[in-house]
MDTraj code that builds the backbone (N, CA, C; nanometers):
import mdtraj as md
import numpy as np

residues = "UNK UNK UNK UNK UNK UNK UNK UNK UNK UNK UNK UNK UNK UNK UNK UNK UNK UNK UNK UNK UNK UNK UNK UNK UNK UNK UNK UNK UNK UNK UNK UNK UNK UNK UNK UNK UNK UNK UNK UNK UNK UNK UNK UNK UNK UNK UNK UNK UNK UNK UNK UNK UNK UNK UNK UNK UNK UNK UNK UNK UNK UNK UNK UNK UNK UNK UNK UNK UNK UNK UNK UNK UNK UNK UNK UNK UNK UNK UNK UNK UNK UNK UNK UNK UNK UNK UNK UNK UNK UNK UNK UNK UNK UNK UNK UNK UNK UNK UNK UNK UNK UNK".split()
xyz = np.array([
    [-4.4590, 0.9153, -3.4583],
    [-4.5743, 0.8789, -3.5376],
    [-4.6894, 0.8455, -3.4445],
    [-4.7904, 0.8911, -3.4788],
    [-4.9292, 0.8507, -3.3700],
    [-5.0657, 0.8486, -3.4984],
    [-5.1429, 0.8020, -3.4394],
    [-5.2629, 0.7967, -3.5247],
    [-5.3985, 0.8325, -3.4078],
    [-5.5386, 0.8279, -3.4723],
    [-5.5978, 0.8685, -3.3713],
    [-5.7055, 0.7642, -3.4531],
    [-5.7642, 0.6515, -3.3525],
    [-5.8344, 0.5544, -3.4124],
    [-5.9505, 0.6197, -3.2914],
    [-6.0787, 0.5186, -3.4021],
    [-6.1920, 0.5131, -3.3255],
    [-6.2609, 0.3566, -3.3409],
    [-6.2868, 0.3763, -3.1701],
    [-6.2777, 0.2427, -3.0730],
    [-6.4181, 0.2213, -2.9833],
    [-6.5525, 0.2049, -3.0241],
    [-6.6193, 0.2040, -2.8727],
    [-6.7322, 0.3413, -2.8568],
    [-6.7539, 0.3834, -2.9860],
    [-6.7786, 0.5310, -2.9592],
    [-6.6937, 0.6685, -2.9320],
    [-6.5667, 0.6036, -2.8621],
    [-6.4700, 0.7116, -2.8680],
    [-6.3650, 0.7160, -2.9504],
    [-6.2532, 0.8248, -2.9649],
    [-6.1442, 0.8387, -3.0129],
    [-6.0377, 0.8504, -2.9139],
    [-5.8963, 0.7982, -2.9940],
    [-5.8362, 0.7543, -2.8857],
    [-5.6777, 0.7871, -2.9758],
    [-5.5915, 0.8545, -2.9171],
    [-5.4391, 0.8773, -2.9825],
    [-5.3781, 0.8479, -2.9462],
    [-5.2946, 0.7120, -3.0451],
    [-5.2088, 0.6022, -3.0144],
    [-5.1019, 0.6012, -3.0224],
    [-4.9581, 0.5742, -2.9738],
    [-4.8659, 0.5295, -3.0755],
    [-4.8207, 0.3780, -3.0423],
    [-4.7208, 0.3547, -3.1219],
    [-4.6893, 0.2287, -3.1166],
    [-4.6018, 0.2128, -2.9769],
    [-4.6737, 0.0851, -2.8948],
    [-4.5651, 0.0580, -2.7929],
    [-4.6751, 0.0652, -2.6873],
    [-4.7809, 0.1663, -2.6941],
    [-4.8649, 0.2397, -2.6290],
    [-4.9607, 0.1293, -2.5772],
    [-5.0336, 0.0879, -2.4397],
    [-5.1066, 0.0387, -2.3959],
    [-5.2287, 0.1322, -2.3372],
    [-5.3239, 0.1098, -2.3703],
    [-5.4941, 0.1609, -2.3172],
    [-5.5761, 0.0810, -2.2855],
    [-5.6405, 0.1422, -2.2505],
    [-5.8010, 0.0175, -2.2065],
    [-5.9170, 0.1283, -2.2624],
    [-5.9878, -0.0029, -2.3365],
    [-6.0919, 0.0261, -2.4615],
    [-6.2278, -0.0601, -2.3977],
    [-6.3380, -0.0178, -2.4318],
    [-6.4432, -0.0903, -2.4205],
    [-6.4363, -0.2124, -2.4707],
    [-6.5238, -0.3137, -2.4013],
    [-6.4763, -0.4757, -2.4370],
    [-6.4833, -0.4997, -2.5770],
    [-6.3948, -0.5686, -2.6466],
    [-6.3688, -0.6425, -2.7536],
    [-6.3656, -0.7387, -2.7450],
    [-6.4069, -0.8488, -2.8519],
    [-6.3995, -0.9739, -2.9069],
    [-6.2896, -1.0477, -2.8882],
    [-6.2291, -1.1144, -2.8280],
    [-6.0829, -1.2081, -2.8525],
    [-6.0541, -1.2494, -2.7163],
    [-5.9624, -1.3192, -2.7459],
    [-5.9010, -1.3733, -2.5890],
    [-5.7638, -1.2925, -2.5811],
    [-5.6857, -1.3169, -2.4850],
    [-5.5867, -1.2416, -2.4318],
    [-5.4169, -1.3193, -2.5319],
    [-5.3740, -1.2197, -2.5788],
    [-5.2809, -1.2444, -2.6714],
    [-5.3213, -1.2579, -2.8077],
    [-5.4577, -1.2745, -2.8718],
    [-5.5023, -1.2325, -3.0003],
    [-5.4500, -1.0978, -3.0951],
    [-5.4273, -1.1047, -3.2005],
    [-5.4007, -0.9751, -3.2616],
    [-5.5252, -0.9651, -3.3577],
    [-5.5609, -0.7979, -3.3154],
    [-5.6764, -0.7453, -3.3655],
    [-5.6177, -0.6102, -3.4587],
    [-5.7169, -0.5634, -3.5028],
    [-5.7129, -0.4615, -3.6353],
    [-5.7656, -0.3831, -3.6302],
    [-5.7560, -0.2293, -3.6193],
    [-5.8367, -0.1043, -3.6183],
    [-5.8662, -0.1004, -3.8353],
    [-5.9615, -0.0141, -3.8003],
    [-5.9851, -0.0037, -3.9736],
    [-6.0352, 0.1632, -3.9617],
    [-6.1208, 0.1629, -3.8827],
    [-6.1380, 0.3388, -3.8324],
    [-6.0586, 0.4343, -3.7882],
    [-5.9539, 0.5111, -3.8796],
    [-5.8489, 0.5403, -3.8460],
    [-5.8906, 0.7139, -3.9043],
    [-5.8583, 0.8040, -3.8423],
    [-5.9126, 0.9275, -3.8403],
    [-5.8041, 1.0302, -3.9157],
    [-5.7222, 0.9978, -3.8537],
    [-5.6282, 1.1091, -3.8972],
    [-5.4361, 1.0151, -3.8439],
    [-5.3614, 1.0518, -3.9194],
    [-5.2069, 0.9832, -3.9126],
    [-5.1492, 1.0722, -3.9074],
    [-5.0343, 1.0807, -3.8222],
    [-4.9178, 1.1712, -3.8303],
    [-4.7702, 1.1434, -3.7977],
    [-4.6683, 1.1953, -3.9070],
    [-4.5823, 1.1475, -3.8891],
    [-4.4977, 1.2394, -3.8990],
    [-4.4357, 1.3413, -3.8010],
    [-4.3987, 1.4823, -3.7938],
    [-4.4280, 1.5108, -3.8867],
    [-4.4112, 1.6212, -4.0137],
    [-4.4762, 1.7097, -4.0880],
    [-4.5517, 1.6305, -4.1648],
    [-4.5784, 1.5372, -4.2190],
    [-4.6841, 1.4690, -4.3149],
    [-4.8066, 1.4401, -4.2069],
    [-4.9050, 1.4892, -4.2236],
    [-5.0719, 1.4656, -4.1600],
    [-5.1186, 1.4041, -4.3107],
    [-5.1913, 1.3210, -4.2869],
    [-5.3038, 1.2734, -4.3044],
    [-5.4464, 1.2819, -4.2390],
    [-5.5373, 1.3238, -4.2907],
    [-5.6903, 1.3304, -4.2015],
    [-5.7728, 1.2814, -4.3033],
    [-5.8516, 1.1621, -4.2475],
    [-5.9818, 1.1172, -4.3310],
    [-6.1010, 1.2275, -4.3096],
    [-6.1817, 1.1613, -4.4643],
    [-6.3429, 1.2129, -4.4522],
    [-6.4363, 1.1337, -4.4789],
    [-6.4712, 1.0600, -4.3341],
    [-6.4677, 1.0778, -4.2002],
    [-6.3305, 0.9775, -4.1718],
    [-6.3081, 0.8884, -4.2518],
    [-6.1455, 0.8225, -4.2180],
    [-6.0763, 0.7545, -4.3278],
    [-6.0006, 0.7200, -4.2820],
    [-5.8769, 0.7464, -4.4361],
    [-5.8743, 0.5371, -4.4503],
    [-5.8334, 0.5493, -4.5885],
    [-5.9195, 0.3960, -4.6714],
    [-5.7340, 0.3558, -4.6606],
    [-5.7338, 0.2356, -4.6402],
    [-5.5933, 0.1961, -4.6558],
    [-5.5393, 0.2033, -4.5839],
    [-5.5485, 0.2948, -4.4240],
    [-5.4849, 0.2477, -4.3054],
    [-5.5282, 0.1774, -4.2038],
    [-5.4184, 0.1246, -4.1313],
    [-5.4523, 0.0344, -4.0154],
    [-5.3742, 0.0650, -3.9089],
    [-5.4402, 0.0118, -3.7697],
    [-5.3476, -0.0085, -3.6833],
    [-5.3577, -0.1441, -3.6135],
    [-5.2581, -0.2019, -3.5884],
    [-5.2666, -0.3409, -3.5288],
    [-5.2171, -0.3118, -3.3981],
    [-5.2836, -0.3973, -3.3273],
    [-5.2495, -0.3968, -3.1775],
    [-5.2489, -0.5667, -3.1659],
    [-5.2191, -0.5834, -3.0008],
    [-5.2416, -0.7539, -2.9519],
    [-5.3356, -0.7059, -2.8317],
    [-5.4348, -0.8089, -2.7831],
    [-5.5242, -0.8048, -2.6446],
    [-5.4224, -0.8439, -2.5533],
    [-5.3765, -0.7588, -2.4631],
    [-5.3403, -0.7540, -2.3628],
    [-5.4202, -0.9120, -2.2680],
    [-5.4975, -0.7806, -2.1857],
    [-5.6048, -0.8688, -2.0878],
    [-5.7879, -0.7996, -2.1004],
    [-5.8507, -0.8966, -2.0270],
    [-5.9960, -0.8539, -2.0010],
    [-5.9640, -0.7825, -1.8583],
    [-6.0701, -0.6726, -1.8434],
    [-6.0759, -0.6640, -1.7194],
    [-6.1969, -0.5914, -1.6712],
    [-6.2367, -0.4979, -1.5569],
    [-6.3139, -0.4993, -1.5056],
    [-6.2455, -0.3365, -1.4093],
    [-6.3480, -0.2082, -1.4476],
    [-6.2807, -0.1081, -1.3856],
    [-6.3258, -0.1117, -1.2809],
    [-6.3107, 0.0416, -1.1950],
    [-6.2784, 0.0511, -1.0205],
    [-6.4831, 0.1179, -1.0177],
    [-6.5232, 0.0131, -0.9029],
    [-6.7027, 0.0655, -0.8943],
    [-6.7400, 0.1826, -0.8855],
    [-6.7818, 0.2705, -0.9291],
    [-6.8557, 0.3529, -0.9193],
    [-6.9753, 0.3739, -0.8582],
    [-6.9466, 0.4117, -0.7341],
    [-7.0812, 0.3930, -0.6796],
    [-7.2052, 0.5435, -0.7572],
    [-7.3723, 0.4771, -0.7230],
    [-7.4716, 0.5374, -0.7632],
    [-7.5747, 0.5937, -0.6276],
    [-7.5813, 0.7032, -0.6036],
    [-7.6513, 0.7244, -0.4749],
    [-7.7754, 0.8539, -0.5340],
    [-7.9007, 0.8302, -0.4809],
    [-8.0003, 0.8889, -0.4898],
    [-8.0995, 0.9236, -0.3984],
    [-8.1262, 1.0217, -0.3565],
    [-8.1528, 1.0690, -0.2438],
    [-8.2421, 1.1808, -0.2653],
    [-8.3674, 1.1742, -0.2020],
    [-8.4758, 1.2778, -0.1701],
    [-8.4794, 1.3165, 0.0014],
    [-8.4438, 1.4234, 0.0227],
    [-8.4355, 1.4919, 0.1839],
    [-8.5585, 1.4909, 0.2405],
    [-8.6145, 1.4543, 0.3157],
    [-8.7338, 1.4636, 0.4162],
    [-8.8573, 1.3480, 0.3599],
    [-8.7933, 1.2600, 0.2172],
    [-8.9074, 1.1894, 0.1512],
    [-8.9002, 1.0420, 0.1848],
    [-8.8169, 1.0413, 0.2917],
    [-8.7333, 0.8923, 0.3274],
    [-8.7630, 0.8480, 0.1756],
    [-8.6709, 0.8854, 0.1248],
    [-8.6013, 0.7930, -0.0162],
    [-8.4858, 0.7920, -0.0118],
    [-8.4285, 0.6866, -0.0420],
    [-8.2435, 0.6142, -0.0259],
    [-8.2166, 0.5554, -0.1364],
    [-8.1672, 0.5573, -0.2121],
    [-8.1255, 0.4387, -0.2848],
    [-7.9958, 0.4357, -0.3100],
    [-7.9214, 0.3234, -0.3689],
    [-7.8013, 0.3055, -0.4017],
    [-7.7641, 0.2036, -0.4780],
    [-7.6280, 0.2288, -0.5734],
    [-7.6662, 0.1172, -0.6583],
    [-7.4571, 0.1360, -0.6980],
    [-7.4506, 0.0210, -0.7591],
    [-7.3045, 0.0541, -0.8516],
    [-7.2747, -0.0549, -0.9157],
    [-7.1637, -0.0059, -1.0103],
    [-7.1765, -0.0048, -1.1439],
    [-6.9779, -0.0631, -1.2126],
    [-6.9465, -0.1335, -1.2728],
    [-6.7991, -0.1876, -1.2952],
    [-6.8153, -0.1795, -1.4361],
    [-6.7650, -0.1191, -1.5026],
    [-6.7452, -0.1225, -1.6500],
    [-6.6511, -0.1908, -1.6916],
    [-6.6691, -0.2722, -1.7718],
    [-6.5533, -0.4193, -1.9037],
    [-6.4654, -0.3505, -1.9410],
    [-6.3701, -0.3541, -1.9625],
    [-6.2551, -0.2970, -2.0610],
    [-6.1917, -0.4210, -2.1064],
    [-6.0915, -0.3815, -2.2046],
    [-6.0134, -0.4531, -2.2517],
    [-5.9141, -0.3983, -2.3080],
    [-5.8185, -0.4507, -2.2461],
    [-5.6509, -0.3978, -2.2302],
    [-5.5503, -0.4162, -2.3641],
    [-5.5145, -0.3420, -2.4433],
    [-5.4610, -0.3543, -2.5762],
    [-5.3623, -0.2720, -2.5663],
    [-5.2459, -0.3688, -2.6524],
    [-5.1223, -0.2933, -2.6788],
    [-5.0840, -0.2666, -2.8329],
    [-5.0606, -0.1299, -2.8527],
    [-5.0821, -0.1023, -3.0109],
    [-4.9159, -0.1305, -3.0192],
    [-4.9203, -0.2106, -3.1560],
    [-4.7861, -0.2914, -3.1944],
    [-4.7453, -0.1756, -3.3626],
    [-4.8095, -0.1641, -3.4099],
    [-4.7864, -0.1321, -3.5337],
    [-4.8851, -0.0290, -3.5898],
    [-4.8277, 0.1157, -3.6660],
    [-4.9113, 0.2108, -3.7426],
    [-4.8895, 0.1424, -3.9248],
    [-4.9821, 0.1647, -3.9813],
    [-5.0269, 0.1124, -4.1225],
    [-5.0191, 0.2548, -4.1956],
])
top = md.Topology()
chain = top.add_chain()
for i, resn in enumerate(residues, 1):
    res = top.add_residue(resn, chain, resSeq=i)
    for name in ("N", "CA", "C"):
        top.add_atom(name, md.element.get_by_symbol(name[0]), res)
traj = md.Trajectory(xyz[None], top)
C-alpha cells in the first residue's frame, strides 16, 4: 500500500514505515501530524486518484527531527570584470516517519 501526498509544494510516495525529509513543518520532535492532501492511494489492484485529491483520506506520520541540509555553495563569476562573488545556502527540513495510510 503507498499513497502519494502533497507536502511543501512537492509530491512525495509514501508507505507506511517509510521515513523522508520534507520542508519545515510546525511541531516539535515526536508530535503526530496529518497529511489531508492526498493525491492518489494504492493498494495492489484498487487505485484511487483524487480531483485534484481524494476527501476522506489521510496519512499520519510522527516528526522525527528538525534539521538542516548539506550547504550548497553559490559562486558567480564575470572573467576579465574582476567580479567574484560567493555565497551559500542550508535548507530546513523536517524529518517524518509515515506511521499509518487512511
Amino acid at each position: 500500500m503507498f499513497a502519494v501526498i502533497f507536502s511543501g509544494g512537492k509530491q512525495y510516495r509514501v508507505e507506511p514505515g517509510q521515513t523522508l525529509k520534507l520542508e519545515t513543518l510546525a511541531g516539535n520532535a515526536g508530535d503526530a501530524i496529518q497529511f489531508d492532501h492526498i493525491l492518489m492511494i494504492a493498494d495492489g489492484e484498487n487505485i484511487k486518484i483524487g480531483t485534484p485529491h481524494l476527501e476522506n483520506a489521510k496519512v499520519h506520520a510522527t516528526i522525527v527531527a528538525h534539521g538542516r541540509g548539506k550547504k550548497i555553495r553559490i559562486i558567480k563569476h564575470r572573467r576579465r570584470k574582476h567580479y567574484h562573488k560567493e555565497a551559500g545556502h542550508r535548507q530546513n527540513y523536517t524529518e517524518v516517519k509515515i506511521t499509518n495510510i487512511q
